[in-house]
N, C-alpha and C positions, 0 to 999 in steps of 0.2 A: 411684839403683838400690835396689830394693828389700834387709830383709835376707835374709840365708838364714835358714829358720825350720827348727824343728828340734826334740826331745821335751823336753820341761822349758820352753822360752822360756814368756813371759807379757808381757802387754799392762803398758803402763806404768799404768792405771788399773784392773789388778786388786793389790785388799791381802790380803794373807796372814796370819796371826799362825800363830805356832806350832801352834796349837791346830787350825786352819783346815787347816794341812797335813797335819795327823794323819788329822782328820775326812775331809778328800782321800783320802787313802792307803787309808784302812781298805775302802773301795768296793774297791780294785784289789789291795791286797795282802793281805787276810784271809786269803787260803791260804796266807802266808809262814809261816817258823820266828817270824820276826821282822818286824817291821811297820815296814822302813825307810821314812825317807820321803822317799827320792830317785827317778827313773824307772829301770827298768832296761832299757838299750838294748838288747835282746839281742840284736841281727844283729853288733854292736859290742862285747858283752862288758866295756860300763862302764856306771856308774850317773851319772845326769843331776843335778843341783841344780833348784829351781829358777834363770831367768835372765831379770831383767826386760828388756826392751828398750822403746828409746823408741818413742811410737805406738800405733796400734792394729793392726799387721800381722797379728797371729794368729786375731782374731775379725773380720777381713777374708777370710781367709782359709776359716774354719771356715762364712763365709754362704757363701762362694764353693761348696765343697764340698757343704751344704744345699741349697742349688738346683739344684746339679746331676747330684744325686741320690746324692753321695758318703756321704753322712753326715747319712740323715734322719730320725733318733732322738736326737743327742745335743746334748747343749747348747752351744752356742755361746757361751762364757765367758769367752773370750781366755788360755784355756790349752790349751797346745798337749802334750795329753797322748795316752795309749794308743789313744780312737777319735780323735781328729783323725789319729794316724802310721799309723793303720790305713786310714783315708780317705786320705792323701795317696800309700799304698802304691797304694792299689787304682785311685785315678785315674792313678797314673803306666805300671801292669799294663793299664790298659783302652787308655791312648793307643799302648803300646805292639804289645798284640797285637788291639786291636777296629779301631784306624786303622789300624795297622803302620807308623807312626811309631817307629822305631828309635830316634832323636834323644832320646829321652825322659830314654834312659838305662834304667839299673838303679832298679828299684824297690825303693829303698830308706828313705822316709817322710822325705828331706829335699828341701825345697822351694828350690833355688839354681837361675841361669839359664834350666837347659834345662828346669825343670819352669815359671818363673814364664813363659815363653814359649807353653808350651801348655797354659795357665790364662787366658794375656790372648786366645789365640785361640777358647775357647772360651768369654769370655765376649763378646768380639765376633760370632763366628756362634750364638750362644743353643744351645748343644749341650747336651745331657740324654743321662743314664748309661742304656744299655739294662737295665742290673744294678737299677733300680729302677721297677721296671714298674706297681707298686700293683696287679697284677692276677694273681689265681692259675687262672686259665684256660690255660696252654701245658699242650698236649696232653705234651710229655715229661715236664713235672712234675707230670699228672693221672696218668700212664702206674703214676707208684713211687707215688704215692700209692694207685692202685689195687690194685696191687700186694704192696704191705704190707699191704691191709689181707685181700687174700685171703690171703696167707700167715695174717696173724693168726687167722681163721675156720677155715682148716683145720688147723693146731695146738691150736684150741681142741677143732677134734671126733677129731685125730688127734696130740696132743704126742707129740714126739719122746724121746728118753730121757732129753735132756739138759732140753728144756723140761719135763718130767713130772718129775723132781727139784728143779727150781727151784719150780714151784708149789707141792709138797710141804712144801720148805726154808718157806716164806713162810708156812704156815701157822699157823706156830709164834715163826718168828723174823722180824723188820723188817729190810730192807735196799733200797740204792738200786738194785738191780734188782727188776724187776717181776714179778708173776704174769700173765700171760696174760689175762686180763680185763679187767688196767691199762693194757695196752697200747694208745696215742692216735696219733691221726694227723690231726691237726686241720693243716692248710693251713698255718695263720699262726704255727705253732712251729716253729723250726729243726730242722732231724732230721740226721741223719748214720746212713747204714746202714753195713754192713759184712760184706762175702761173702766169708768164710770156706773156702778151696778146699785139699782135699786132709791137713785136718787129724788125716783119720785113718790117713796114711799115715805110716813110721817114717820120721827123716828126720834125718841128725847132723849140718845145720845147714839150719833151714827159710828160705826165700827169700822176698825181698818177693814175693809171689806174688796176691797180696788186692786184691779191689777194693772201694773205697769209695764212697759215692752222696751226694753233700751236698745237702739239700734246703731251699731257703732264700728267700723274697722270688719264690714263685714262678717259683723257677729251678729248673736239675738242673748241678752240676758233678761230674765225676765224678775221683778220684784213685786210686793204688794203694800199695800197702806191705804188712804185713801185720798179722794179728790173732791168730799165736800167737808163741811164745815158742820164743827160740832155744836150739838143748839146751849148746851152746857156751856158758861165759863167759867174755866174751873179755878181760878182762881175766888174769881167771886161767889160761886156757887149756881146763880140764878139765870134762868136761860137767857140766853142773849139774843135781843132785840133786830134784827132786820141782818142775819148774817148771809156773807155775799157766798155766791155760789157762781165758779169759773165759768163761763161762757162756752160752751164746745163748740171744737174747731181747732185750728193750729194758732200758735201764739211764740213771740219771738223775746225767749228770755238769754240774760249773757251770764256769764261767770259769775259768782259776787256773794254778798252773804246777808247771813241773816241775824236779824237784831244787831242790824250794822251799828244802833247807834250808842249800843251800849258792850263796853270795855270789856266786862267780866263773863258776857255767855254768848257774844257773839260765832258762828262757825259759819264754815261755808254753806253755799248753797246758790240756787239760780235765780235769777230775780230780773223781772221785766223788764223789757229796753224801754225806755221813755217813748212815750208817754205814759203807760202800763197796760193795763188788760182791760179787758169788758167783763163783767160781773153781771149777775143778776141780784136783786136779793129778795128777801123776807118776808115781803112787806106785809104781809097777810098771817103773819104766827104758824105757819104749816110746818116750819121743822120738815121742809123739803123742799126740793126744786120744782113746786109745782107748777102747771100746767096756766093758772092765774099769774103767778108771779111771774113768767117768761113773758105772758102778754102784758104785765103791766110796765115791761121794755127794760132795758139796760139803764146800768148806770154809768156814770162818767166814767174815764180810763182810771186803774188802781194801780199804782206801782208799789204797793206793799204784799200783794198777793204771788210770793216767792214761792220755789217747791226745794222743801229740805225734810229734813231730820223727824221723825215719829218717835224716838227712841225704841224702846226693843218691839212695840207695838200694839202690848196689851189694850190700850188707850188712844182715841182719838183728841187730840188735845187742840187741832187746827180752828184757828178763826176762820179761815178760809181759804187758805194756802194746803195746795196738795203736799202731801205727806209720805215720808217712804219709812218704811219698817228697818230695826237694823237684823231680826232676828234672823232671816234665811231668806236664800236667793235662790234664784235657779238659774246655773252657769251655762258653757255655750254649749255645754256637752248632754242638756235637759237632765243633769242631775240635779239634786236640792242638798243645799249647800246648808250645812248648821252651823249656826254663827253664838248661841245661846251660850257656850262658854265666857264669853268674852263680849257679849253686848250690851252694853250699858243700857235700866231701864228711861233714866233721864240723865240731867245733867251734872247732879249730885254723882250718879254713879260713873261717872267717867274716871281713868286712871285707878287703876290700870287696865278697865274696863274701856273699850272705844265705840265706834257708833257703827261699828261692825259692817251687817249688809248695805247700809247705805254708805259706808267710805268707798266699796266696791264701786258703785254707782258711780260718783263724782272722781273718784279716782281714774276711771276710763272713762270717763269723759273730757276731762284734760287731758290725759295724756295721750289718747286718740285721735284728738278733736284734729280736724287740717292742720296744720303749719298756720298761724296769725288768723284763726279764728275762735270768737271768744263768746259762741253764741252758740245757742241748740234750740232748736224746733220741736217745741213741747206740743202733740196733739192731744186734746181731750175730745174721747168720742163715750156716746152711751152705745151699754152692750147690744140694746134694739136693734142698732142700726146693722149688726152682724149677719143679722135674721134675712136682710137683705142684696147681702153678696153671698159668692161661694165662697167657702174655703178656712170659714169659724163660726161658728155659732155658740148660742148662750150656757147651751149645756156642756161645751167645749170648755169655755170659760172659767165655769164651775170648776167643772176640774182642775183645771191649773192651778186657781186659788187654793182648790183645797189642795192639794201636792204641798205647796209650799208653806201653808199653816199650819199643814196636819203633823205636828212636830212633837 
């Protein structure tokens, strides 16, 4: 019987030195406080060692996934690290909702029975991932590309208040958000948009309400959460004072995580390249992104203003960081995917509960992403601006969100 393989194992004919696992690390955990160098499970909430096992299972494993379209950028090394658990998430997510093969189980990135089962049947009927198509021709994912880029042209002859303070800001000062000119939309980079709905209404505690557009390998998946900041902290209870709100436009986040600096709940997630973002904030107690507070200008660049995890969604719990839901997605196929079996509402509820729709997210985004690149092109636009190209509109919008809430 095969082993169960799992993040940390390693083939018994790969050697490590110290040094070796440093060198490891530093690719995956450069955004930490600290540059441990163990794996961090985070649907599990423990940290991995490595663990050799006898054989070669893991880089058996990792061709199996390469050919079949799991995982066709990374190295196949016999370590069974962050893309291989992200390939075995994504193949256990595909057999489960592209087959409908239930049996699969929870997509969880470990490989026992019921996954080595339909791994031996798919290398028996020679099946290939539809998720790696090699081809950027799908009319839905020429649609956002078009689309963006009309946006892009008419903000250039027509910026909005918030984009016309961002260019301004940039003229002067360097940050991971962009001017209006820098903004790309080239096929073969990962993108992630982000529709921003209702931001300028007051609101004393704003709802995952956002919908998000993942563009990736020639696909369109679409997810929701949201992209401003809750006026509640819930921790402390009492609304909180001057909170920032993302600057719309495109902005240049890398791989990396979040609540990097703390041991016990940190997970993935994207987080600004230095120097960080442009923010707006608060400063006026409106409990929105008004219309005063964009003219009262930008704030310095933020490099803690990351986009990850909502847990299942009920709750916007963001200081400021866009947020993604884990409960349902909407795949390349515009079905809507329920994830509510298995998605954890926070972090408490993890294991064997995981972070469900948004592992999809980050999960094809690494594993997607170019060959040695470790960066994705986060757009944040408001829905207004739709009103003004062909090809979406607000009452479009609506809909989509509701499809994939209406659960």
């Amino acid at each position: 019987m095969p082993p169960i393989l799992k993040l940390g194992n390693l083939d018994e004919n790969v050697i490590l030195t110290n040094s070796d696992k440093q060198e490891f690390f530093k690719l995956y955990h450069r955004y930490h406080e600290y540059n441990w160098e163990t794996f961090r499970d985070h649907d599990r909430n423990s940290w991995r060692d490595f663990k050799r096992l006898t054989g070669f299972s893991v880089k058996k494993l990792q061709s199996f996934l390469h050919e079949r379209g799991f995982m066709p950028n990374s190295n196949r090394d016999g370590i069974f690290g962050y893309a291989t658990q992200a390939a075995v998430r994504l193949f256990q997510e595909y057999v489960r909702t592209i087959e409908g093969i239930e049996s699969v189980g929870i997509p969880d990135g470990i490989v026992g029975k019921k996954t080595n089962l339909q791994i031996e049947r798919w290398e028996n009927e020679e099946l290939h991932s539809q998720w790696d198509p090699r081809d950027f021709s799908n009319e839905e994912f020429i649609r956002w590309i078009t689309l963006l880029r009309d946006v892009q042209k008419y903000y250039t002859e027509n910026p909005s208040p918030s984009v016309k303070k961002v260019n301004d800001h940039l003229k002067k000062r360097y940050s991971s958000s962009l001017a209006i000119n820098d903004w790309t939309y080239s096929s073969k980079d990962v993108h992630l948009v982000g529709i921003r709905r209702n931001a300028h209404q007051t609101a004393g505690t704003r709802p995952n309400d956002d919908l998000f557009i993942l563009l990736v390998n020639g696909l369109v998946f679409k997810f929701w959460g949201s992209t401003d900041p809750s006026p509640i902290d819930w921790e402390e209870n009492p609304i909180r004072p001057d909170e920032p709100y993302l600057a719309e436009g495109q902005h240049v986040y890398n791989f990396g995580w979040h609540k990097a600096g703390s041991r016990r709940s940190n997970y993935r997630a994207l987080k600004p390249r230095y120097p960080g973002v442009l923010v707006f904030r608060d400063h006026f107690g409106d409990n929105a992104l008004s219309l005063r507070n964009i003219e009262k200008g930008l704030h310095r660049p933020n490099k803690t203003i990351n986009i990850h995890w909502s847990g299942e969604g009920r709750l916007n719990f963001s200081e400021g960081c866009p947020v993604i839901s884990g409960r349902s997605y909407i795949n390349h196929l515009e079905k809507v995917i329920d994830c509510r079996n298995f998605a954890a509402s926070g972090s408490r509820d993890l294991d064997p509960n995981t972070k469900a729709a948004y592992n999809v997210l980050a999960d094809l985004m690494l594993v997607y992403s170019p060959k040695s690149v470790s960066s994705v092109l986060f757009t944040l636009l408001h829905e207004e601006v739709f009103e003004q190209v062909d090809g979406l509109d607000t009452e479009e919008i609506q809909k989509i969100v509701t499809r994939i809430t209406d659960l």
